[in-house]
Structures are given as structure tokens and as C-alpha cells.
C-alpha positions as CSV (number, residue, x, y, z in Angstrom):
1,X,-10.7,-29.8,-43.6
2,X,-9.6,-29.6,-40.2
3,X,-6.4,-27.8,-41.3
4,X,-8.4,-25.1,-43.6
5,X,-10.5,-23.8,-40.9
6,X,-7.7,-23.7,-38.5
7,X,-6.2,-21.3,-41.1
8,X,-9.2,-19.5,-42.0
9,X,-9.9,-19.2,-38.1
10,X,-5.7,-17.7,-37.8
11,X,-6.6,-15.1,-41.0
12,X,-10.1,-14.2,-39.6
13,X,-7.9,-13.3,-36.2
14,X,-5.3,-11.4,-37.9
15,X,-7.6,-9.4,-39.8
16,X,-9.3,-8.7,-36.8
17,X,-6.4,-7.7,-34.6
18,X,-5.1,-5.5,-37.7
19,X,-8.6,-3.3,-38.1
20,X,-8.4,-3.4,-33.9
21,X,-4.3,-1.9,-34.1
22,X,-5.2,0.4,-36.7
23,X,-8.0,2.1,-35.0
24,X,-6.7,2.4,-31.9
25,X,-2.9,3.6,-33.7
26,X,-5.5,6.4,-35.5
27,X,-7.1,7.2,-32.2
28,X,-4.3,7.9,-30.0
29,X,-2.4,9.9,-33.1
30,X,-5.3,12.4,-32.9
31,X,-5.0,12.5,-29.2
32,X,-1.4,12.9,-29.4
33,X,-2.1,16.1,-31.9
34,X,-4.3,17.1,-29.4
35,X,-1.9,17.1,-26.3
36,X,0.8,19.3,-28.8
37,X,-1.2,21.4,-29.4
38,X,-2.4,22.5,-26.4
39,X,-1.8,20.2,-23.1
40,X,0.9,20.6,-21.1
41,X,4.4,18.5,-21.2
42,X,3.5,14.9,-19.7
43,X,5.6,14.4,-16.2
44,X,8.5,11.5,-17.2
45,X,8.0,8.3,-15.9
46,X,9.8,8.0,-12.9
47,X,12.6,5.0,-12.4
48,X,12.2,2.5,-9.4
49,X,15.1,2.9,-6.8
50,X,18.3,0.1,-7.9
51,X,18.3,-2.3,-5.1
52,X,21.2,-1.6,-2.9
53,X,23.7,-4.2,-3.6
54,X,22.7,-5.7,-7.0
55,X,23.4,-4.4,-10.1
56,X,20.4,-3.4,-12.0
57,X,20.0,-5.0,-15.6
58,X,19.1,-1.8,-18.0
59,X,16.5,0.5,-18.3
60,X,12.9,0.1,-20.3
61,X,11.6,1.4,-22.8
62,X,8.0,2.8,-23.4
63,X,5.7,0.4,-25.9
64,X,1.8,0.8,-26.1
65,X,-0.6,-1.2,-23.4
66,X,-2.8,-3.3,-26.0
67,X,-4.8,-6.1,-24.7
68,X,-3.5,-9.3,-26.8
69,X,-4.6,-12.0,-24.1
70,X,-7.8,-13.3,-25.7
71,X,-5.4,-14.6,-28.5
72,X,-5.2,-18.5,-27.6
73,X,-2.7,-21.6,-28.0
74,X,0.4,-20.9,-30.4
75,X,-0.3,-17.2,-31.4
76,X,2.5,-15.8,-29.3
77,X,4.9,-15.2,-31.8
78,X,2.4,-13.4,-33.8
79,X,1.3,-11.3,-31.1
80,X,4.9,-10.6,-30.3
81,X,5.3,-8.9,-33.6
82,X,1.8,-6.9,-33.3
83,X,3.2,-5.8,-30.0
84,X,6.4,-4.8,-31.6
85,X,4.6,-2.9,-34.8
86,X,2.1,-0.9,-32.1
87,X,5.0,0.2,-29.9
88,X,7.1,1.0,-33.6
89,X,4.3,3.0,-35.1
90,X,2.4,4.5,-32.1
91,X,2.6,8.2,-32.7
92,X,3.0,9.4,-28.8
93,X,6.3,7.0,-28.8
94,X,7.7,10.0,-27.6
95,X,5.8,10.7,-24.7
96,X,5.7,9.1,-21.5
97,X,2.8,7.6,-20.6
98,X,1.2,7.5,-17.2
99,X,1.5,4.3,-15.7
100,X,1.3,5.0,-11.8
101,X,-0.6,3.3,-9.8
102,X,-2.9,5.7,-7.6
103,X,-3.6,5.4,-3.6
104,X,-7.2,4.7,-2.6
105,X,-8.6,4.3,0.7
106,X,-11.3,1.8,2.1
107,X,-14.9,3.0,2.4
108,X,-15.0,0.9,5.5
109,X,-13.2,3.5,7.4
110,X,-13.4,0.9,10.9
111,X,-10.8,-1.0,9.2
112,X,-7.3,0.4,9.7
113,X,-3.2,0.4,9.7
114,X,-1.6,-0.7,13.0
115,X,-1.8,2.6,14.2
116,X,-5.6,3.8,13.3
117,X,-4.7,5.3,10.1
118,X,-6.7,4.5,7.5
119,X,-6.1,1.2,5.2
120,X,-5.5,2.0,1.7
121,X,-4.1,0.3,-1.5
122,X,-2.7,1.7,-4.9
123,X,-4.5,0.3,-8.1
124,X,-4.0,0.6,-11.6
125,X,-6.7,-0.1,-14.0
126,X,-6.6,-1.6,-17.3
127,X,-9.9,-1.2,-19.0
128,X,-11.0,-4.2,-21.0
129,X,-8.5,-6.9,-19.0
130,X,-10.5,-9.2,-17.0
131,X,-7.4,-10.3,-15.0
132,X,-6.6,-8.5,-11.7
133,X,-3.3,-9.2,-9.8
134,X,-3.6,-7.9,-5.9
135,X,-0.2,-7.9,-4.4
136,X,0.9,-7.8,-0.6
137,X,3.6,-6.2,0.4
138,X,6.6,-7.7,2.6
139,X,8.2,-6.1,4.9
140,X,9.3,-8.2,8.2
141,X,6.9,-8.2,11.4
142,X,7.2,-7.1,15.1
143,X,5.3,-9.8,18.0
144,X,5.3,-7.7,21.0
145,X,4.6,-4.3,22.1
146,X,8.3,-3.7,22.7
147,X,9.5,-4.0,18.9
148,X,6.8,-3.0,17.6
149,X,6.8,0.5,19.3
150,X,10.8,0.1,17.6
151,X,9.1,-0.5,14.8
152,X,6.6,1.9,14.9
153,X,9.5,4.6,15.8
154,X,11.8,3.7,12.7
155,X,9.9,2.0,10.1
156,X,6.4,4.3,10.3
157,X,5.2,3.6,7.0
158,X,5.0,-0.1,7.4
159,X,2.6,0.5,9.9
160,X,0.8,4.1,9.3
161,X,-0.8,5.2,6.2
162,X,0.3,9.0,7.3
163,X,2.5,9.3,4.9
164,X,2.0,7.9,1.8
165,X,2.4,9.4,-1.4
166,X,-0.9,9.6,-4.0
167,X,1.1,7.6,-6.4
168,X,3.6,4.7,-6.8
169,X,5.3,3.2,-9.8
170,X,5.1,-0.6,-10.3
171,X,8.3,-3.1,-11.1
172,X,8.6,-6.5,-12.1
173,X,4.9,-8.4,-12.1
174,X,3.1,-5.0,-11.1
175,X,5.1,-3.4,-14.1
176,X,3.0,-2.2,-16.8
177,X,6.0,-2.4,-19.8
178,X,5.9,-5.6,-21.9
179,X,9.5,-6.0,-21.6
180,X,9.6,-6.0,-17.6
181,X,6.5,-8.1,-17.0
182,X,5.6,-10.5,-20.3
183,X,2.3,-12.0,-19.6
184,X,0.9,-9.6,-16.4
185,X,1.4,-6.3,-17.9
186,X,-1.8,-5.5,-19.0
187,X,-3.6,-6.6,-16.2
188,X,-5.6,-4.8,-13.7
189,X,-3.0,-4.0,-10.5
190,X,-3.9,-3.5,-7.0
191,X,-0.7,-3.0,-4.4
192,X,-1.6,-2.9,-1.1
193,X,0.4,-1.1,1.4
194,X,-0.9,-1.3,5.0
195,X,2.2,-3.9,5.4
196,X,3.0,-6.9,7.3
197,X,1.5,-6.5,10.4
198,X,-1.4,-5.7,8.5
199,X,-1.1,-8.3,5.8
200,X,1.6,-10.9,5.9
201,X,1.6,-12.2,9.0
202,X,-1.8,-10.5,10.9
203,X,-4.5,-12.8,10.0
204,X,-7.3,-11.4,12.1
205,X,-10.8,-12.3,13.6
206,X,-14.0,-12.2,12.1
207,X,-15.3,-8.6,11.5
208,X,-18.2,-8.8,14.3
209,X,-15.4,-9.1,17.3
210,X,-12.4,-7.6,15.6
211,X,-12.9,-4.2,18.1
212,X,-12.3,-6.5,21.1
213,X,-9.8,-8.8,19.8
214,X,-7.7,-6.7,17.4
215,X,-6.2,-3.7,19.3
216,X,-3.0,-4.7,21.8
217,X,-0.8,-2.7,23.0
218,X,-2.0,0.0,21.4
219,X,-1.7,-1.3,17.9
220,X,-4.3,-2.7,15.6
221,X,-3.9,-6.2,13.6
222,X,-6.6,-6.5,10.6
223,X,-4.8,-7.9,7.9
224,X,-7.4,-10.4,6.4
225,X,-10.3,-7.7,7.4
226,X,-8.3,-5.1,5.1
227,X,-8.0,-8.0,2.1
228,X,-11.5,-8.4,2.0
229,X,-12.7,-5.1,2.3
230,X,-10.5,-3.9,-0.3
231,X,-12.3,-7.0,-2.5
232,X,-15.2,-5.4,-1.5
233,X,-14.3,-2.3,-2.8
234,X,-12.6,-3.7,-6.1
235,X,-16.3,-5.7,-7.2
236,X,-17.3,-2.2,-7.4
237,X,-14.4,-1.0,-9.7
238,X,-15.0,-4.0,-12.1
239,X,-13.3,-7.3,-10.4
240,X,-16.8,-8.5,-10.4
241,X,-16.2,-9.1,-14.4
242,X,-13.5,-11.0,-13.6
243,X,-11.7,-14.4,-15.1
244,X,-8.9,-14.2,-13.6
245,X,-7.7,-12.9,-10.1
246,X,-4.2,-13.4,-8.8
247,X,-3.6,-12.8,-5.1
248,X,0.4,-12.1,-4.7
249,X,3.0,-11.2,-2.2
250,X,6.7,-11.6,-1.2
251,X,8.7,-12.2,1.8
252,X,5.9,-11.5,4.6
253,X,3.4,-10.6,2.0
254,X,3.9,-14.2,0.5
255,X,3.0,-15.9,3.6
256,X,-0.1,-13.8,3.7
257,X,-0.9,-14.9,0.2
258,X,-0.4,-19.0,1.5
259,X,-3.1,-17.6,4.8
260,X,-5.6,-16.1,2.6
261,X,-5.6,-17.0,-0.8
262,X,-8.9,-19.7,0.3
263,X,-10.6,-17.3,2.5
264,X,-10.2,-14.5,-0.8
265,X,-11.8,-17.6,-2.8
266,X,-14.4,-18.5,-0.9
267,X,-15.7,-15.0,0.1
268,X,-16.0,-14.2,-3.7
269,X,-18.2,-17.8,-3.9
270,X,-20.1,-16.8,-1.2
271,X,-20.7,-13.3,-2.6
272,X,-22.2,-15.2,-5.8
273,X,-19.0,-14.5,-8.0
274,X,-18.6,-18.2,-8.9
275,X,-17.2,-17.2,-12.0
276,X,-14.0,-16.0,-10.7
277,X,-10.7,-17.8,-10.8
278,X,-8.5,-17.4,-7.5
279,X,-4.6,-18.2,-7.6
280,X,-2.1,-17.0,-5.2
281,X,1.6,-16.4,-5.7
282,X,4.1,-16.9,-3.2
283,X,7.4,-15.1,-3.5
284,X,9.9,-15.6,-0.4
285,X,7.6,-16.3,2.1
286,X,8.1,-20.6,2.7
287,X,10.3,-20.2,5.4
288,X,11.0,-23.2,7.9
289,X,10.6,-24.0,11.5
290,X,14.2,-25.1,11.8
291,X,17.0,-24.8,14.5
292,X,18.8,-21.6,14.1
293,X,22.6,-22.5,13.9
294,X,23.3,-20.7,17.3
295,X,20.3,-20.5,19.7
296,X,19.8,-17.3,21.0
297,X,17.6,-15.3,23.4
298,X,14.7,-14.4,22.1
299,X,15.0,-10.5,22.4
300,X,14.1,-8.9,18.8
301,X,12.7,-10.3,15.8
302,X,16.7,-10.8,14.5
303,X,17.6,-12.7,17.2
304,X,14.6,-14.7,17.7
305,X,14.1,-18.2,16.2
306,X,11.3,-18.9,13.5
307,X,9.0,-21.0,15.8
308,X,9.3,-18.5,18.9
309,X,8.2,-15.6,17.0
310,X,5.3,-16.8,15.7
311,X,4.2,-18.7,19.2
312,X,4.5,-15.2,20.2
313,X,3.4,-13.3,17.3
314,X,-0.3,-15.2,16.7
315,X,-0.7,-14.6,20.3
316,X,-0.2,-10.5,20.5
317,X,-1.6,-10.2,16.9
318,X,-5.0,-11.9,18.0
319,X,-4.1,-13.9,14.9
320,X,-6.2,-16.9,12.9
321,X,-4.9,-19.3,10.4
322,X,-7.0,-21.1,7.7
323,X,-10.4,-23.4,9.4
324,X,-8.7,-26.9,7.6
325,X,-4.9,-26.0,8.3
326,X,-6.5,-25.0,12.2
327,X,-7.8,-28.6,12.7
328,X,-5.0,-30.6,11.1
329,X,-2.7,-28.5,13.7
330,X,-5.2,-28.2,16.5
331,X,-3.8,-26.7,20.2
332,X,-0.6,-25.2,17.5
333,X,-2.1,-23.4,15.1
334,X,1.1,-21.6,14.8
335,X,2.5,-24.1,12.4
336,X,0.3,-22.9,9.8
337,X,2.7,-20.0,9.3
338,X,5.2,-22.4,7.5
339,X,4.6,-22.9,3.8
340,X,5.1,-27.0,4.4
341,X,2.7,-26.6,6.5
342,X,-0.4,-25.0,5.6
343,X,0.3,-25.7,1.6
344,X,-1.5,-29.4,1.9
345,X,-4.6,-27.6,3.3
346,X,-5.4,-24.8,0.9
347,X,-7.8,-25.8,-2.0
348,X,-7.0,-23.0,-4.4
349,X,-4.3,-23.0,-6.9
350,X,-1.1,-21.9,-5.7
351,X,2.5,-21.3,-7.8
352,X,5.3,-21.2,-5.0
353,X,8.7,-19.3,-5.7
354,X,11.7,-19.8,-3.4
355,X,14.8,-18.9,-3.4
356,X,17.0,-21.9,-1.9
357,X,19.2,-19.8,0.1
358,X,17.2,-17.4,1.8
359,X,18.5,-14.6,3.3
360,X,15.7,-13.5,4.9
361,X,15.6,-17.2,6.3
362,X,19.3,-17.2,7.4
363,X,19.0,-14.1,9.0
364,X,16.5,-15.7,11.7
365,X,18.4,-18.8,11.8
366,X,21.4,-16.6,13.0
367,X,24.0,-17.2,9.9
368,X,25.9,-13.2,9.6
369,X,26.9,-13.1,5.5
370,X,28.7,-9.9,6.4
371,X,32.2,-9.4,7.6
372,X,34.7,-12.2,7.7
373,X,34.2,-15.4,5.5
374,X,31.9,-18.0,7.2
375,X,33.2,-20.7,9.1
376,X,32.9,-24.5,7.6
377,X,30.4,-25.1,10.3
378,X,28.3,-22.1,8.7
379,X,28.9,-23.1,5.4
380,X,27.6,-26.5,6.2
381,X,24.4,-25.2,7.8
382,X,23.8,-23.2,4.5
383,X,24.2,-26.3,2.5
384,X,21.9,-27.9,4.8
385,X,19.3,-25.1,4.5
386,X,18.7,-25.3,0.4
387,X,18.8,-29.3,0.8
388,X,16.0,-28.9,3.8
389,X,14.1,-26.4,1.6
390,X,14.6,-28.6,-1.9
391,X,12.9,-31.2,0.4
392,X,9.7,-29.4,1.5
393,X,9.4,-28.3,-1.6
394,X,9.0,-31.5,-3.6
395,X,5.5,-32.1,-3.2
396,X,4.2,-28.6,-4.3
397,X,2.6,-28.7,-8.4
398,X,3.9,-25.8,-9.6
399,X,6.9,-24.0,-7.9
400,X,10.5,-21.7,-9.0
401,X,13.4,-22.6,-6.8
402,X,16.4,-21.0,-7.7
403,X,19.9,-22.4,-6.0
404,X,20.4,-18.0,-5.1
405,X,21.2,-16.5,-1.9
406,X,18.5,-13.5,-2.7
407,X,15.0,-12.3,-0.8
408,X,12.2,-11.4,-3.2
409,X,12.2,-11.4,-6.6
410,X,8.3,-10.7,-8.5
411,X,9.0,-7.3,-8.0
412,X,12.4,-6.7,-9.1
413,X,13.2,-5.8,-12.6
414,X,15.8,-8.4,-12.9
415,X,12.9,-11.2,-12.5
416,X,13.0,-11.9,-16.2
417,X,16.6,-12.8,-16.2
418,X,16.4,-15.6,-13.2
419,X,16.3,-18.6,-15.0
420,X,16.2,-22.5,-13.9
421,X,16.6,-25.4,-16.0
422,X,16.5,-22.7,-19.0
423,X,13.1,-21.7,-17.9
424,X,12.6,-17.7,-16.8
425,X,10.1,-16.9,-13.9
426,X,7.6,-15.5,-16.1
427,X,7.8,-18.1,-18.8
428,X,7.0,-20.5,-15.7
429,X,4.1,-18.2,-14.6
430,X,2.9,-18.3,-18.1
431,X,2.8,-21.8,-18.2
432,X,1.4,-22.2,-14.8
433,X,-1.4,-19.6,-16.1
434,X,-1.9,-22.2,-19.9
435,X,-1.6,-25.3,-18.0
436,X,-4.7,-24.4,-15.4
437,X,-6.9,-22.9,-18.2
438,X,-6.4,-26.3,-20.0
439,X,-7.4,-28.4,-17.0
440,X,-10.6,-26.7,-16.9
441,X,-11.1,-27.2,-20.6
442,X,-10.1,-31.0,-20.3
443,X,-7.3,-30.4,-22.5
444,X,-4.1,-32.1,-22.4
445,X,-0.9,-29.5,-20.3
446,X,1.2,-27.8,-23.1
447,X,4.4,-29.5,-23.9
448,X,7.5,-27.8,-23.4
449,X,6.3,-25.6,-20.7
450,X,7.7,-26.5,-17.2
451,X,6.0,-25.4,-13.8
452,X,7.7,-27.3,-11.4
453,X,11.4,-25.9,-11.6
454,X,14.3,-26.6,-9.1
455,X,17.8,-26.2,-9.2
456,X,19.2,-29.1,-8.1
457,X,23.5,-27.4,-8.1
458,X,24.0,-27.7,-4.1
459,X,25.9,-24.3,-3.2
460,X,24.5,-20.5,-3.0
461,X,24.4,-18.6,-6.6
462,X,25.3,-21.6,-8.3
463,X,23.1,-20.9,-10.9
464,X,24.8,-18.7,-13.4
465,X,21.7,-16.3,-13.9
466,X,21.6,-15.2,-9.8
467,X,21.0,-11.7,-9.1
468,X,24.6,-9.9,-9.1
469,X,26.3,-9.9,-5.7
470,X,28.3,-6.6,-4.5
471,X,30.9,-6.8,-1.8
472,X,28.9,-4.7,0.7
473,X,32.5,-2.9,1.7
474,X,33.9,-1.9,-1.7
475,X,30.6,-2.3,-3.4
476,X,32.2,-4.0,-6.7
477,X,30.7,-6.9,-8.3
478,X,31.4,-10.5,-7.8
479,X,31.8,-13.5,-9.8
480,X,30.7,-16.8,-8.5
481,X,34.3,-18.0,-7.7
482,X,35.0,-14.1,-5.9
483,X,31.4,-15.1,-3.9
484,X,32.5,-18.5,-2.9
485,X,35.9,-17.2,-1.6
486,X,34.2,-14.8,0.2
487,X,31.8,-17.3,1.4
488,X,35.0,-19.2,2.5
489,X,34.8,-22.0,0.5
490,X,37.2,-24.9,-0.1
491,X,37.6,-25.4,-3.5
492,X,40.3,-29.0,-2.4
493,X,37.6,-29.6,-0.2
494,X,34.4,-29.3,-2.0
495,X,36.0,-30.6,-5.1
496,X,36.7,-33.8,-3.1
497,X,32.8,-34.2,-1.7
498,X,31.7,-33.9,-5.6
499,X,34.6,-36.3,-6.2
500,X,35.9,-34.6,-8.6
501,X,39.8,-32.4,-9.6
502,X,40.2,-29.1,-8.3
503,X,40.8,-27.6,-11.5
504,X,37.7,-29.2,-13.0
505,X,35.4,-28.0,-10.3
506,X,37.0,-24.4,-11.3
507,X,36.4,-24.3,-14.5
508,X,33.4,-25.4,-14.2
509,X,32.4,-22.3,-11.3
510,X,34.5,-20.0,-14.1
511,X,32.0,-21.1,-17.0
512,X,28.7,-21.0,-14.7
513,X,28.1,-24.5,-15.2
């Protein structure tokens, strides 16, 4: 019995979905008939900039933004093919459709960039999805008035809203095609773009004092104001109807997700939006409170160590940290910068991704990847660095750690192709996504689906599916064994630590294993 109306339940769904296709297939080939007849040629999509020294992994291809994600449990490959018959049969295949994301500004107009322009954010809107994805944007930082005048000077639209255009085209998880972004496509997408030093590493005061506290030096610092008045603003655009909302960044951005993810969680509670389901997603932004491998002055935000910049930073940016990570680390709040850190504090769910060889991280600990090979006493440190970040990372539920020397990944369009232990970074964030809507439904976690992925392979780009490396003088390509060389390593000598023959360990680097 129980197997019949499990079937009848699977028919009564397809039937459904079918009548739902087929309208909406009839309704946009009148539209299309519409648009040849009389509107004007659509403007082509327009392609994301390729990073600058990885190759980029092919070009998309337009398909048709259904909603499928009420279907539940093992319906995926069904959906797959209902995806696949929409995007074959939808009559404006041949048109581009418009999937820009389109600049908005805050109604609280008191609330501003670092340099009084007004805050804004791009959004997309996906009517019918009751998932919302808010992403911040990385970017670095600046902690005094010195660097950040630099800053100001050659990096103005990390801190102005000037000059921003009225639209901007999402990649990876902000992409709107399938094929770039499985699960997230068809969600509702809000980018915001006042930056780092308004965002990812700003925290701010409460609203009532933020006049006094907030300007220095010329230069105001309202990141977590500017999060929640742009919640503020998004309750009126429909996040109020809300299941789902996922509060995500990279590099800088991904710190300020770690910072604010509770205080997004709790405002909408205390707003009466109960119903809501807060996540955050941290791309690139766990970075440690280690020794740099040559201690320098601290004169920029290069040069200066992890710890020294943020004792400095949370004191210029006026900044606050989370109420239960403040009183675990009372008289140094500035520890609550550091993913290890602050992670056993927040209350909200929280999906970590980490790369295990940092660049952004090695950078600030004073290891040069450009030039001549490294030294062994480099090579060593780097070695050190992904076992240090394997160990801080051990204790976090649901996490991607790749063994890649990379920064940032959600938004890249290679994301897809990053794999660990066989597992993509999407099917992880899918799993992630199944595996907390089961715990609130008291059913058992899906089997099969890994959240908690690390590579365990102890050098950079060991894992066969890194991003491609380009020699940043001849800009060619690299294989694993031309990056290690490069790296200057020791294939005697690293074939001895692993205890194994030189030609072995080759092969094996050759194969990707």
C-alpha cells in the first residue's frame, strides 16, 4: 500500500509539473511572437571577465528559469530531464534573456559607503522562489587613515558608490544558468557592493550612536548598519515570504558573513519573521592569527601581520564583534575576526569553504609565490599552513576544504568543477541545504551526501580538480609536476618524507592521484 501511493503521489507530481511546463512553454512562445514582431533586438548577455591567471572552463548556455525546488527527496533526476525538455523546447531559445542584477539604493539615505556616498546593493528577483541568497563582497581592507586615503585614491569603488554601473551580471552561486549554479539558480539574489570596509571587516555600532562613533578620519565604517537596512528594505520586496535565506561572502565578505550571520537572524526574530531560515556561507574568509614567516614592520596592509591589523583595524573602524564571541574574548575582542574563533559562538547554521593554501592568507603571512622558486624554509611554512588550517577546521559540521593554492571560489565559474573526495561544491551545498531541512523534519541525513569534505594530500594543488595555474611571466598553463618545480620542490626529498620511490611519487603527481 505504502508503495502504490508513493507512485500515485510521483504520477500526480508529474502530471502536475507537465500541465505547469506546458503552460508556461505556450506562454512565453506568444511573448516570444510578440517581441518579433515588434520589440526591439534583446541586448546579448554579457560574459564575466576570465580571472587573470586561470584558465576559464567554457562558456554557458541559455536554458529557461523554472522553479523545480518544491519537488522533494529523490526527484532530481526527473527534474533534470524537465529542465532539459524546457530549455530544448522553449521557443525564445534563441534570445538572450535578461539576467542582470539591478543597483538599488537604501531608503535610509543616513547610512552610507566609506566616503558618504550612498549604500546600495544589486538584486535580482525571482518571482515565486522563497529562497534569497545575499552575498558580500571581498575585497581586502585598509585600518588607518594612511592606507585607506591609498585606498581611497586607487581602489574608489570599494569604498564610493560614485561610480557604479545600474547593472551587473552574476557568476558562480549568484549565476542564474542551471549549468553554472545547480541548486541556487533560481533563487532570489541580492549582491551588495559597498565593500569591505563596509561589510567584511566594519562591523559597526548600534544605529542610535553610529554619527559619533562611525566617521574617522574622514571615512565612514557601517557595515552591519548597511546589512540590515538593506533587510529592511528586502521584507518590502518579498523576503518577508521567505523559507530560506542565505547570507554569503568571500575573502573579506566571508568574514563578514561569520560577524553577522546571528545578528541578520535575530533581527528578522525580533522583527516577528520567525518563520525564516538563516544560513551563512563562508568562502575564503577563515584566515589565522599565525606568525608570518618573516616578521615585518607593520607599514601597509601587505606587510602587516594578521593579528596587528585587526588590533588596529577594530580600533579605527569603531568596530563590534558578535555579544557571545565579545564575552568569551572579553578585553580582545579582536580575536573574533578569526573563523576558529568566533565559529563556536554563532548559533546559526554555517557551511565553511576553505581553500587550504590561501593565497590571500600567505600573502599577510609574508610567503612571495612570484619570481624565483621558494626556498625549502618557505615551502615548509606552506606545508605548515594547510596542516594548521586542516586543524581548525576539524570541528566545524559542514565545511569544503580543497588542498588548492586559490582565493575565492562561490563566485567563479569554475566552482562546479572543484571537487574533494569526488564531491563538487555545489553537490556539498546541496546536501548541506537536504540535510538541515531533514533535521527539522526529524528525518534521518541523506546517505551518500557528504558536508564535511577535506582533502587530506599534504602539498598545494594536489588535488587534481584545482583551478588551472598560469606562469604569471609566460602566462602558459601548468601541470601539477611544472607547479611543484616551480614551487621548488624536491621530488628525492619529498618522495623520502612519504617514504616512498621517486618514480612512484611521479607518477603518481603525473596521474593526479
Amino acid at each position: 500500500m505504502r508503495i502504490w501511493r508513493k507512485d500515485v503521489t510521483k504520477m500526480t507530481l508529474i502530471r502536475v509539473v507537465s500541465s505547469v511546463l506546458l503552460l508556461v512553454l505556450m506562454q512565453s512562445g506568444a511573448l516570444c511572437a510578440r517581441r518579433f514582431r515588434g520589440g526591439r533586438n534583446p541586448q546579448p548577455r554579457r560574459s564575466p571577465p576570465p580571472p587573470t591567471y586561470r584558465a576559464d572552463r567554457g562558456d554557458t548556455t541559455e536554458s529557461f528559469p523554472l522553479d523545480f525546488t518544491a519537488v522533494e527527496e529523490n526527484m532530481d533526476n526527473f527534474m533534470t530531464q524537465v529542465k532539459n525538455l524546457a530549455q530544448s523546447l522553449y521557443p525564445c531559445s534563441a534570445q538572450k534573456l535578461d539576467y542582470d542584477m539591478r543597483l538599488n539604493f537604501l531608503e535610509n539615505t543616513s547610512v552610507t559607503c566609506n566616503d558618504g556616498s550612498p549604500a546600495g546593493y544589486y538584486l535580482k528577483e525571482s518571482r515565486g522562489s522563497r529562497r534569497w541568497l545575499i552575498f558580500l563582497e571581498g575585497g581586502w581592507y585598509c585600518f588607518n587613515k594612511e592606507n585607506c586615503d591609498s585606498r581611497y585614491e586607487t581602489m574608489r569603488r570599494l569604498m564610493s558608490s560614485s561610480k557604479w554601473p545600474q547593472t551587473k551580471t552574476g557568476t558562480g552561486i549568484l549565476s542564474p544558468l542551471p549549468e553554472e549554479n545547480p541548486h541556487w539558480w533560481n533563487a532570489n539574489m541580492w549582491h551588495f557592493k559597498c565593500y569591505v570596509c563596509c561589510v567584511g571587516l566594519c562591523p559597526t555600532a548600534p544605529v542610535i550612536s553610529f554619527v559619533s562613533l562611525l566617521y574617522t578620519g574622514g571615512y565612514a565604517f557601517m557595515g552591519s548598519l548597511i546589512i540590515q537596512e538593506v533587510v529592511k528594505d528586502l521584507l518590502k520586496k518579498g523576503l518577508e515570504n521567505a523559507k530560506v535565506l542565505l547570507l554569503a561572502g568571500s575573502s573579506a565578505g566571508g568574514t563578514g558573513v561569520l560577524l553577522n550571520v546571528d545578528r541578520v537572524a535575530e533581527m528578522l526574530e525580533g522583527l516577528g519573521h520567525t518563520a525564516i531560515q538563516v544560513r551563512g556561507l563562508s568562502d575564503s574568509g577563515w584566515f589565522l592569527d599565525n606568525k608570518q614567516y618573516h616578521c615585518t614592520d607593520c607599514v601597509d596592509t601587505a606587510s602587516c601581520a594578521p593579528t596587528e591589523t585587526i588590533k588596529r583595524g577594530i580600533k579605527y573602524w569603531g568596530g563590534m564583534v558578535p555579544e557571545r564571541c565579545k564575552q568569551a574574548h572579553e578585553g580582545e575582542e579582536w580575536n573574533c575576526f578569526f573563523g576558529y574563533r568566533v565559529f563556536p559562538s554563532i548559533k546559526s547554521p554555517v557551511f565553511v569553504v576553505q581553500w587550504l593554501f590561501d593565497e590571500a592568507q600567505l600573502t599577510v603571512d609574508n610567503i612571495q609565490l612570484t619570481g624565483q622558486p621558494v626556498q625549502e624554509g618557505q615551502w615548509r611554512y606552506i606545508q605548515n599552513l594547510g596542516t594548521e588550517l586542516r586543524n581548525t577546521l576539524k570541528d566545524v559540521p559542514a565545511m569544503f576544504a580543497p588542498a588548492c593554492l586559490s582565493h575565492e571560489v562561490i563566485t567563479r565559474n569554475y566552482w562546479i568543477d572543484v571537487q574533494v573526495k569526488g564531491t563538487s561544491l555545489p553537490r556539498a551545498l546541496h546536501c548541506w541545504d537536504r540535510s538541515l531541512n531533514d533535521n527539522r523534519n526529524n528525518k534521518a541525513p541523506p546517505k551518500g551526501c557528504p558536508v564535511h569534505l577535506i582533502d587530506s594530500c599534504p602539498w598545494p594543488h594536489c588535488n587534481p580538480t584545482c583551478p588551472t595555474i598560469r606562469d604569471q611571466f609566460t602566462g602558459q598553463e601548468m601541470n601539477v609536476i611544472q607547479f611543484l618545480m616551480h614551487m621548488g620542490f624536491d621530488v628525492q626529498k619529498m618522495a623520502q618524507q612519504q617514504g616512498m620511490d621517486p618514480s612512484k611519487l611521479l607518477g603518481m603527481l603525473s596521474s593526479g592521484s
